[in-house]
C-alpha positions as CSV (number, residue, x, y, z in Angstrom):
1,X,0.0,0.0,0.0
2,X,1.8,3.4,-1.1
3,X,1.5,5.6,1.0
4,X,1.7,9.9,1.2
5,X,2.5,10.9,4.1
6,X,3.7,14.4,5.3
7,X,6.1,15.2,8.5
8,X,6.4,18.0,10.5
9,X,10.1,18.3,11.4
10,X,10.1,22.0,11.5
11,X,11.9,21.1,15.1
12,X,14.9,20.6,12.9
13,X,17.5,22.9,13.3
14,X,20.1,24.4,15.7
15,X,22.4,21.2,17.0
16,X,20.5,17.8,17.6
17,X,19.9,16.1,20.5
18,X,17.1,13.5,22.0
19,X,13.8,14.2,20.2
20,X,15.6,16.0,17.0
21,X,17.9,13.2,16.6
22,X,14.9,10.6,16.3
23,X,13.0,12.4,13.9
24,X,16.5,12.3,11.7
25,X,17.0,8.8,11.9
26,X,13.2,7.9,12.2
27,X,13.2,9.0,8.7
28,X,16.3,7.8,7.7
29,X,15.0,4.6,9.1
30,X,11.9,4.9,6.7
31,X,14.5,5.3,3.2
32,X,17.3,3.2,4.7
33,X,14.3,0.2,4.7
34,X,12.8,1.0,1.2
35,X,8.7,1.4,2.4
36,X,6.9,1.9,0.2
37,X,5.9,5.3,0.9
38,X,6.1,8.9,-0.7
39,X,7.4,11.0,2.7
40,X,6.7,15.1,2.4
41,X,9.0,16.7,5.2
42,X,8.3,20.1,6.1
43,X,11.3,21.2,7.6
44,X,12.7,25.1,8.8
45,X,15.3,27.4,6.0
46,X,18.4,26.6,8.1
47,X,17.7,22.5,7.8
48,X,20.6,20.8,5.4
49,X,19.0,18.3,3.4
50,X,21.9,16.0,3.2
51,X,21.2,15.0,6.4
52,X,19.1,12.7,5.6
53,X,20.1,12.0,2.0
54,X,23.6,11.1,2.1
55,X,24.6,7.3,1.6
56,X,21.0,6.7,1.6
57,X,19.6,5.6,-2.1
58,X,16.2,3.7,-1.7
59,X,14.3,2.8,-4.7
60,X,10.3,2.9,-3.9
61,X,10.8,5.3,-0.8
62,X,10.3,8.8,-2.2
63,X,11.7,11.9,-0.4
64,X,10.1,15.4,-1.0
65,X,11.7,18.3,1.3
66,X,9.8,21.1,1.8
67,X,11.4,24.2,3.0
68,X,9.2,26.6,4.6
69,X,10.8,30.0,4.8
70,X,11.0,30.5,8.4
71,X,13.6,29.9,10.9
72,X,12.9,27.6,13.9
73,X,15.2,29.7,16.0
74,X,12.1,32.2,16.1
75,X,9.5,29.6,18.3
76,X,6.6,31.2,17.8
77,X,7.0,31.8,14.2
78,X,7.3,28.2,13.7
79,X,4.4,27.5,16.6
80,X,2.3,29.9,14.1
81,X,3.2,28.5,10.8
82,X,2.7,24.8,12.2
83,X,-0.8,26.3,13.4
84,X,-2.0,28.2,10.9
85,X,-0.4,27.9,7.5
86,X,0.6,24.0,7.8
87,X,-3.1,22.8,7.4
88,X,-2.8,24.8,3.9
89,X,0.5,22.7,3.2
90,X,-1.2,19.4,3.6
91,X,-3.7,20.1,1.6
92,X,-2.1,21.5,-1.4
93,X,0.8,18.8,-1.2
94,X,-2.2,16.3,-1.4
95,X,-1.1,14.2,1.6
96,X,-3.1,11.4,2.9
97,X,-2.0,11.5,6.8
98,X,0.1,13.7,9.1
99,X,2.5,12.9,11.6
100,X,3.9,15.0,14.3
101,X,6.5,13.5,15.8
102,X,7.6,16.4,18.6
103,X,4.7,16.7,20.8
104,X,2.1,18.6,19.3
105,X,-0.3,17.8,16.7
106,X,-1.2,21.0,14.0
107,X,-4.6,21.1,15.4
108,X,-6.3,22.5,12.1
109,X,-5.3,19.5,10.6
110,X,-7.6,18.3,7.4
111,X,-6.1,15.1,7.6
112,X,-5.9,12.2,10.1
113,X,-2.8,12.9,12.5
114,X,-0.4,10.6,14.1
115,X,1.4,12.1,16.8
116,X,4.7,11.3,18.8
117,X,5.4,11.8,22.3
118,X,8.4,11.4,24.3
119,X,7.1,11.8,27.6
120,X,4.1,13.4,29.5
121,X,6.9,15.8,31.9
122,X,5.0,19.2,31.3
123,X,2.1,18.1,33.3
124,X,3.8,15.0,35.9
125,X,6.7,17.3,36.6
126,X,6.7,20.6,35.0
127,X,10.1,21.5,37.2
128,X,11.8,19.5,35.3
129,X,10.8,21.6,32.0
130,X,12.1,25.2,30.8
131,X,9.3,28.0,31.3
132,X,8.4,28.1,27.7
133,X,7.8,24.2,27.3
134,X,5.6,23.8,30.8
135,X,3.0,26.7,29.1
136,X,3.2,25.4,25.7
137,X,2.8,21.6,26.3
138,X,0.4,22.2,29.1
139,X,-2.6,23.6,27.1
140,X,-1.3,21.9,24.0
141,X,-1.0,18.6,24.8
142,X,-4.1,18.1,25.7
143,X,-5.4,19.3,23.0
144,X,-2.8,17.3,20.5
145,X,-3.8,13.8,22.2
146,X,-8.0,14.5,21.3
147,X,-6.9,15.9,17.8
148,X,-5.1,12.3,16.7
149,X,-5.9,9.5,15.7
150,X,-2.7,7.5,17.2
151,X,-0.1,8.5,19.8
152,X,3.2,6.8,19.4
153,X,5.5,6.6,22.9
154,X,8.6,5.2,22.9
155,X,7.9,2.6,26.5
156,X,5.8,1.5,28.9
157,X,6.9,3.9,31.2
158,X,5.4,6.7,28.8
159,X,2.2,4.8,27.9
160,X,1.2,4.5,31.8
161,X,2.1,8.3,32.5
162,X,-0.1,8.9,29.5
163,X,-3.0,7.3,30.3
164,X,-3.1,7.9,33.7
165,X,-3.8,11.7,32.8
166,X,-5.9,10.8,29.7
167,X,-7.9,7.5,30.2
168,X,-9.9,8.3,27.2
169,X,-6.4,8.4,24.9
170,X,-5.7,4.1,26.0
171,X,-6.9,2.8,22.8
172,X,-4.8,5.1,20.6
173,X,-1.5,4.1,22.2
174,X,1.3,2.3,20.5
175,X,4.5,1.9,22.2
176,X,7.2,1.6,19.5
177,X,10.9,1.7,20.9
178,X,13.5,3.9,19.1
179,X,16.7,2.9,18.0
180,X,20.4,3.3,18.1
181,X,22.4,5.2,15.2
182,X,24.4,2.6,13.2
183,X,27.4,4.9,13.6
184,X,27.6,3.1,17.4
185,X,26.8,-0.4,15.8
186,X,30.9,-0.1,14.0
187,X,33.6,-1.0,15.2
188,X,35.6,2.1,16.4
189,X,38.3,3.6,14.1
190,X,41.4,3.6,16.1
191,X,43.2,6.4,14.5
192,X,39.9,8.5,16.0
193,X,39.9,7.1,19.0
194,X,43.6,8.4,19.1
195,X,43.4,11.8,17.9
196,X,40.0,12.1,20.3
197,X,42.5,11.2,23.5
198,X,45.3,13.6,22.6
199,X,43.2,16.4,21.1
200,X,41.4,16.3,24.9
201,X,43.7,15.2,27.2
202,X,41.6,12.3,28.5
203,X,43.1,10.3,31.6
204,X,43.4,7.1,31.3
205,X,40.0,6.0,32.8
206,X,37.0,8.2,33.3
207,X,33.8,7.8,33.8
208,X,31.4,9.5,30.9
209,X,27.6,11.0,31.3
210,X,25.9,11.9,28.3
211,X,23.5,14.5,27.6
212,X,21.9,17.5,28.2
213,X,22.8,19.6,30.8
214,X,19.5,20.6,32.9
215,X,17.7,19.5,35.9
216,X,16.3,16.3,35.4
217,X,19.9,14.5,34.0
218,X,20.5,14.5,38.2
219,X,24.3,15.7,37.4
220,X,24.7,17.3,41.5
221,X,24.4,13.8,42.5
222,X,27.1,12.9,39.7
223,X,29.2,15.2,41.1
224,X,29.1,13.8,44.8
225,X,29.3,10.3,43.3
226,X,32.6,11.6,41.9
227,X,33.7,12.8,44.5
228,X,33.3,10.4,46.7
229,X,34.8,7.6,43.5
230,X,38.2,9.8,43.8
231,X,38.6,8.9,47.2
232,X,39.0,4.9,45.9
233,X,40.6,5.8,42.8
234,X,42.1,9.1,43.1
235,X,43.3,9.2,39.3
236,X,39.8,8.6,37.7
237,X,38.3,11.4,35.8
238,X,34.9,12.7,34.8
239,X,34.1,13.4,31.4
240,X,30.8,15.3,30.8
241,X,29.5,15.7,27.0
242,X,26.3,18.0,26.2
243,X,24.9,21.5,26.0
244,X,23.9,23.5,29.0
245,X,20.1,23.7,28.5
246,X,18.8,25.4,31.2
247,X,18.8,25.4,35.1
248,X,21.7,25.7,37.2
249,X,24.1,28.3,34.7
250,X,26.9,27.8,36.7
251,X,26.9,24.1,37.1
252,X,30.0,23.9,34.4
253,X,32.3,26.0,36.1
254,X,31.3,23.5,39.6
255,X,32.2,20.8,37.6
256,X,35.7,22.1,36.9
257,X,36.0,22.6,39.8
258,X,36.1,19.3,40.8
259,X,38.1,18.3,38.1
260,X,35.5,17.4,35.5
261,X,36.2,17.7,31.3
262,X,33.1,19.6,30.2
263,X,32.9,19.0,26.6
264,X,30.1,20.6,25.5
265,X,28.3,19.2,22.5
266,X,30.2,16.8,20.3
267,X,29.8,15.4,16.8
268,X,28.8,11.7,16.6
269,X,32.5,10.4,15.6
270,X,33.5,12.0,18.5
271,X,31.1,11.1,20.4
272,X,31.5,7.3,19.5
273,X,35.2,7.9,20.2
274,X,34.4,8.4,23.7
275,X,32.2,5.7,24.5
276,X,35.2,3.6,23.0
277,X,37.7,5.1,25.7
278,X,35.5,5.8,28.7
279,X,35.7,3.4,31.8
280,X,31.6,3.5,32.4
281,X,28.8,5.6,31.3
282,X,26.9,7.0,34.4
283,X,23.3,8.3,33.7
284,X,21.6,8.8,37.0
285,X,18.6,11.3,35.3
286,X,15.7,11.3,37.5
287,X,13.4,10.2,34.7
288,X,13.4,9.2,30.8
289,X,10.9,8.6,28.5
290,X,13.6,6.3,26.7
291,X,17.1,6.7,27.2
292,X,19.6,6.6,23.9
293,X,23.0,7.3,25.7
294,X,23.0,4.2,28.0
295,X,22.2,2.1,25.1
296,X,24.9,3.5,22.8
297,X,27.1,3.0,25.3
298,X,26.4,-0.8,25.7
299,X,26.2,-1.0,21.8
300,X,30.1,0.4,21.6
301,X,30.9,-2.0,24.8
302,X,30.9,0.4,27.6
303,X,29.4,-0.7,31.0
304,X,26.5,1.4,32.4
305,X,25.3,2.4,35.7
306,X,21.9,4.3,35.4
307,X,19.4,5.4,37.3
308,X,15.8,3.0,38.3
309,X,13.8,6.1,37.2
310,X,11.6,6.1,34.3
311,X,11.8,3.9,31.2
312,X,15.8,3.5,32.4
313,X,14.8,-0.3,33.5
314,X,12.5,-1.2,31.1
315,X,15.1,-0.1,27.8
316,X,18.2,-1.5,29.8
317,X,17.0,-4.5,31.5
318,X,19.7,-6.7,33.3
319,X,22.3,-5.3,30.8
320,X,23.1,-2.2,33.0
321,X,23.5,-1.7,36.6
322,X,20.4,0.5,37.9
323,X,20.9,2.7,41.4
324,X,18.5,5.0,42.8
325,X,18.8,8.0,41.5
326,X,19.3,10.1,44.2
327,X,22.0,7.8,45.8
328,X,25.3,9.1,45.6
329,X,26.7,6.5,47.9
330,X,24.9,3.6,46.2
331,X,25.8,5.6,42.4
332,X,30.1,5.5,43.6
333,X,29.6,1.9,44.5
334,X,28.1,0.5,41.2
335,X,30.5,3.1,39.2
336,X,33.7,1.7,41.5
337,X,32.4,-1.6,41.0
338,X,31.8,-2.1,36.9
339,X,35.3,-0.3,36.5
340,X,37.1,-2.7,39.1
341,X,35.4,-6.0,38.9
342,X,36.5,-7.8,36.0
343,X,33.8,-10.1,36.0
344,X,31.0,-8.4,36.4
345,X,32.1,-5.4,33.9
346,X,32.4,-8.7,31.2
347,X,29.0,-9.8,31.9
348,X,27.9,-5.8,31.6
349,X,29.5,-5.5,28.3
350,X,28.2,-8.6,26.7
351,X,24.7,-8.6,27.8
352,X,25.0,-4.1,26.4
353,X,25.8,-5.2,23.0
354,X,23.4,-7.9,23.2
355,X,20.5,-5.3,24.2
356,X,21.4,-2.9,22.5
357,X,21.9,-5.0,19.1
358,X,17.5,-5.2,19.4
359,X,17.2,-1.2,19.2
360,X,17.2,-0.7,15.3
361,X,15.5,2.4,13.6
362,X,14.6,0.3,10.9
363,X,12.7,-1.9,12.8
364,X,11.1,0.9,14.2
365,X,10.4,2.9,11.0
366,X,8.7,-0.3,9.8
367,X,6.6,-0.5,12.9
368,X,5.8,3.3,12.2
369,X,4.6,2.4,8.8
370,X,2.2,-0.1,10.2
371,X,0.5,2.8,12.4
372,X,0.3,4.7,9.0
373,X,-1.3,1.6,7.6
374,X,-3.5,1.1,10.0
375,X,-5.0,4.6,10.6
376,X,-5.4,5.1,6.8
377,X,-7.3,2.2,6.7
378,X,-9.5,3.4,9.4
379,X,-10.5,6.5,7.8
380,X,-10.6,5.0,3.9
């Protein structure tokens, strides 16, 4: 069944991390597995289109990009032309279904909508949310759940937060896992993983967190965790990759402070070089609605210690070693314990490339396509 289907990725822009980076490869997924679809994606002016072309060369999946001249940088320009002028879009590109796969549906809609959420935080714990997100979400979401016709989550986790707030929303659920960039599926390149050492200095072990910096990735408790790892280990270091987000602004220059390499955002290669060298990955966040860092980890053979919040032990299972998240104590044991005991960091890393090896985002781009399937045939 050929399919036209339009996607709003006007999100994409600026430099990508959780929810931008699984649009990307949600619709890389789609070409890199041939569907048989005809994909419209509306994205912003500053979006390179190579992003999603390059290496790829599918032979039923079609590919129109649509620039719309606005830049996402200005949010509510793009909140108003996803509104307002969007519903024109579909129309005239003669679409059969919608998706929205970054939290809000375009409510004007003419066509059937299949929307994406990546957790319900806004409304379960709106401190753990910048100012602009908590107002936005919290009169749109609402909204966005009646207007579609399926709401894809990426666990469990997500699906009960979801329908605990919205019981009405239960039978339009789907949970469909993401997947893991193929980049951390290779082996790594060892002239890389050379360069990466020198060109930053790294000690000889470390332990690496991943991801945004802002309130809900827990890093105080990192911190204290470090310090109290240094007192067993005084030579280990801390490596911390991501953008400051919001929240605490001068949570870098405390991290320094203690010793900490603060990165700041990295490209993929790099970042894959660093899995490679670090000792373990801690990622004690106080809730996830998936989790992509731990699993990368595991997929490049790094042990992780993570937090029991969230999806955390649903995606990892018995391939990671879970702490409670506001443990520091319990967080230095678990990190001093999968860099030290042989045994148990061999059983780590076998059973993380093993778990990790099931997250594919062709898999899930098929599974996607079944949702389109399905809700098409609904409305034909």
């Amino acid at each position: 069944m050929d399919m036209r289907i339009g996607i709003n990725a006007l999100g994409l822009w600026g430099k990508f991390t959780g929810v931008e980076r699984s649009i990307l490869n949600l619709i890389k997924g789609m070409l890199k597995a041939d569907l048989p679809l005809e994909l419209v994606v509306y994205v912003p002016i500053e979006f390179e289109g190579s992003l999603l072309t390059s290496g790829i060369a599918p032979k039923q999946c079609k590919l129109e990009l649509r620039k719309l001249g606005i830049a996402s940088r200005f949010r509510i320009l793009r909140i108003v032309c996803e509104q307002a002028f969007l519903p024109l879009k579909v129309t005239a590109d003669r679409l059969q279904l919608l998706h929205c796969p970054s939290y809000i549906a375009v409510l004007g809609s003419p066509l059937p909508v299949v929307l994406s959420l990546y957790d319900v935080l806004a409304i379960t714990h709106p401190q753990w949310c910048r100012t602009a997100n908590r107002i936005h979400y919290r009169f749109m979401l609402p909204l966005s759940i009646l207007k579609a016709r399926r709401i894809i989550v990426p666990s469990k986790s997500v699906k009960h937060s979801l329908i605990s707030l919205f019981p009405h929303a239960e039978q339009k659920v789907e949970v469909i896992p993401l997947g893991i960039d193929e980049i951390f599926l290779e082996p790594p390149n060892e002239s890389v993983i050379r360069h990466i050492k020198a060109k930053f200095n790294l000690p000889k072990q470390f332990v690496l967190f991943v991801g945004n910096i802002e309130p809900k990735k827990n890093l105080p408790t990192l911190l204290k965790a470090y310090e109290m790892l240094r007192e067993r280990m005084s030579e280990i270091g801390l490596v911390i990759v991501g953008m400051p987000a919001w929240g605490d602004g001068k949570f870098v220059e405390r991290a320094r402070s203690t010793g900490a390499l603060c990165l700041g955002y990295v490209s993929d290669t790099v970042l894959h070089a660093l899995y490679s060298l670090a000792s373990v990955l801690a990622f004690p966040s106080l809730y996830e609605g998936f989790g992509l860092p731990p699993l990368e980890a595991m997929a490049v053979g790094t042990p992780v210690v993570a937090s029991s919040a969230g999806a955390l032990p649903e995606v990892l299972g018995d391939a990671a070693i879970l702490v409670e998240p506001n443990n520091a104590t319990q967080l230095a044991e678990a990190l001093y314990k999968a860099i030290v005991d042989e045994s148990l960091r061999a059983k780590l890393i076998e059973k993380g490339k093993a778990r990790a090896h099931t997250f594919s985002w062709v898999e899930t781009a098929k599974r996607v396509a079944k949702v389109y399937e399905h809700v098409l045939r609904e409305c034909s």
